[in-house]
Rosetta silent file (secondary structure, phi, psi, omega in degrees, C-alpha in Angstrom):
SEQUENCE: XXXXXXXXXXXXXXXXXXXXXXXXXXXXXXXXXXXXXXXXXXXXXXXXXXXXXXXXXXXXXXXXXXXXXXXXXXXXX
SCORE:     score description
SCORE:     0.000 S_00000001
   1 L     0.000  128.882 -177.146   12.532  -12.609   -1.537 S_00000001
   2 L   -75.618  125.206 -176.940    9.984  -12.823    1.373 S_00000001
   3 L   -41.677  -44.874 -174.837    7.948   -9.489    2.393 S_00000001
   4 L   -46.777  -35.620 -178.892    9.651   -9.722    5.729 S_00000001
   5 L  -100.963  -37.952  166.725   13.140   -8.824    4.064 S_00000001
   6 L   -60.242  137.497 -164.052   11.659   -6.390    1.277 S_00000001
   7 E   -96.830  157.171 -168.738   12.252   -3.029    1.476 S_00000001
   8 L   -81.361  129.507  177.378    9.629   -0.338    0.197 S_00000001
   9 L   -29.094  -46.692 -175.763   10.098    0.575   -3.719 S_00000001
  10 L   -73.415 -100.744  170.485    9.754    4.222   -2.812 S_00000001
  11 L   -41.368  -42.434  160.000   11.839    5.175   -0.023 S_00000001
  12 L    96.623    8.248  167.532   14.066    2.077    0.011 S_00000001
  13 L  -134.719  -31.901  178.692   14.101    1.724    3.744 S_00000001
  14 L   -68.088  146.448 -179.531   10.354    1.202    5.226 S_00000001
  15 E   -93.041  165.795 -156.578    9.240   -2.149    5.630 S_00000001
  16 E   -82.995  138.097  171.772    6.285   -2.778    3.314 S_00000001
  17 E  -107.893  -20.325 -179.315    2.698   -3.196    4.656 S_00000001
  18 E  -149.834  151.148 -159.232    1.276   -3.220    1.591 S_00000001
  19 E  -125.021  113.572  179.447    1.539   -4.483   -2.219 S_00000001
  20 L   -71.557  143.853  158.077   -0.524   -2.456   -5.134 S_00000001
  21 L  -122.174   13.891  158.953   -1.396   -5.162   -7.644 S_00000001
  22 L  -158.724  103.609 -159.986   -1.893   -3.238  -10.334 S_00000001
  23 L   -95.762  137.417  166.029    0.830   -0.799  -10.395 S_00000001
  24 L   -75.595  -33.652  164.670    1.428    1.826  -13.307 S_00000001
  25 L  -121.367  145.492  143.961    5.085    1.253  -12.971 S_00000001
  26 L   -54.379    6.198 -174.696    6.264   -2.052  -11.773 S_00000001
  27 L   -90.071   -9.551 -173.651    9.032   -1.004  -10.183 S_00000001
  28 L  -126.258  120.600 -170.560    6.906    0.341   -7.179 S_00000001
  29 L  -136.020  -38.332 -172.782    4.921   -2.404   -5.973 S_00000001
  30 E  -116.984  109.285 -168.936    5.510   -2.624   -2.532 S_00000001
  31 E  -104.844  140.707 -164.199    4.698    0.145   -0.046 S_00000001
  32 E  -105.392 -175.239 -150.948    5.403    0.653    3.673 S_00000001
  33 H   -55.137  -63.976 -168.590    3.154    2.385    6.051 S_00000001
  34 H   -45.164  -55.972 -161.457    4.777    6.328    5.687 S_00000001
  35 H   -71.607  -57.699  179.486    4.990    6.483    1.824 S_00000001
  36 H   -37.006  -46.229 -157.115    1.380    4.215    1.503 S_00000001
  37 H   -87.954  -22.750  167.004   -0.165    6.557    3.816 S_00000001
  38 H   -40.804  -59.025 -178.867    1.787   10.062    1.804 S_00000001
  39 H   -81.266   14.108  179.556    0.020    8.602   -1.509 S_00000001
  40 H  -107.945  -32.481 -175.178   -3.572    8.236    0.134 S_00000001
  41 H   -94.124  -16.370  151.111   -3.508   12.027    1.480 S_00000001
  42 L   -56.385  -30.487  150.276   -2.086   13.145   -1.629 S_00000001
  43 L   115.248   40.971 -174.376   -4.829   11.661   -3.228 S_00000001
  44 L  -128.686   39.281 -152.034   -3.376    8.964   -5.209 S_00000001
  45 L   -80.073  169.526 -142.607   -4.337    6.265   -2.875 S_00000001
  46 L   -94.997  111.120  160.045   -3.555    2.164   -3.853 S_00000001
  47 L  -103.929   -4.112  174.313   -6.946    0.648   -4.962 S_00000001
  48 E  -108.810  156.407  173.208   -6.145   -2.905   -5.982 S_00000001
  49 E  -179.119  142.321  177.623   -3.967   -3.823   -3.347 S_00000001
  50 E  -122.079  136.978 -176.018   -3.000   -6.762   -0.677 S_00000001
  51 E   -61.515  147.808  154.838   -2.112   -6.332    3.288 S_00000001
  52 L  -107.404  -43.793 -162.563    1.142   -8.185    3.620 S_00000001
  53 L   -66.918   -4.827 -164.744    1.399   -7.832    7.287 S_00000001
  54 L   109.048  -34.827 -165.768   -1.735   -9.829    8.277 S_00000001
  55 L  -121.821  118.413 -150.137   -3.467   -7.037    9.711 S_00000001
  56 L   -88.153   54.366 -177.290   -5.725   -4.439    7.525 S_00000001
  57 H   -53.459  -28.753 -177.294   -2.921   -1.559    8.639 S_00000001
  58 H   -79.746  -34.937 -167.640   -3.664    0.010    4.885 S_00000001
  59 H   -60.889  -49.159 -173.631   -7.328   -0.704    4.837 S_00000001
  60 H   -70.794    6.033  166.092   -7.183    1.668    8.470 S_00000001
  61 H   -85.476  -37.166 -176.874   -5.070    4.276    6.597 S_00000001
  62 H   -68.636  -47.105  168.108   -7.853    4.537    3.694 S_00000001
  63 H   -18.626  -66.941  176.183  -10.102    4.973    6.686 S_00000001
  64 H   -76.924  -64.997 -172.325   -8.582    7.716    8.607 S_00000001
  65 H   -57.873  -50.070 -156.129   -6.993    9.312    5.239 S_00000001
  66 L   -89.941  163.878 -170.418   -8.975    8.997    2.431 S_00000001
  67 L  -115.646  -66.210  178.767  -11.445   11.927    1.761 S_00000001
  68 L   -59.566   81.241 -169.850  -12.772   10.331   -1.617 S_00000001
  69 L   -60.954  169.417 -169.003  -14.184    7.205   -0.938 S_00000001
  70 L   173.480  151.441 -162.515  -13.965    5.245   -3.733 S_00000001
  71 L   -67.188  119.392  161.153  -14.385    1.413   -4.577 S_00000001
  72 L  -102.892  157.792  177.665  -11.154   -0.111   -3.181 S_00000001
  73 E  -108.761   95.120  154.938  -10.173   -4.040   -4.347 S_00000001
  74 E   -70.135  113.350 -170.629   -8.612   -6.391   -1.426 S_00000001
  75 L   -99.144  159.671 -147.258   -7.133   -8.793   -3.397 S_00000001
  76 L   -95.442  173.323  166.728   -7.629  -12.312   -1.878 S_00000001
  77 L   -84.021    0.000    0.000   -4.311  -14.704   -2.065 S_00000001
């Protein structure tokens, strides 16, 4: 199934902007913009992870969002 039709793991309706690639459970792999940016101000933020959309919409949510800076991993395809 093609990102464009997957739905986000958590919430089950946003479309995903971004895909953790090394997920503690596999069932939530793919995150969209609300829930992605929910786990960065809780403080549980993605850190290996790949844009789907093209565009670094997650990298400018760790940006704005993140407090902790911390080594993040863009993983290449």
């Amino acid at each position: 199934m093609g990102a464009h039709r997957r739905k986000c793991d958590w919430c089950g309706s946003g479309t995903p902007i971004v895909r953790d690639m090394e997920p503690v459970n596999p069932d939530y792999q793919y995150w969209c913009e609300e829930c992605a940016r929910a786990l960065i101000i809780k403080g549980d933020p993605i850190e290996t992870y790949r844009e789907l959309e093209g565009e670094p919409i997650y990298g400018r949510l760790l940006d704005d969002h993140c407090t902790l800076k911390r080594f993040y991993s863009f993983a290449t395809a």
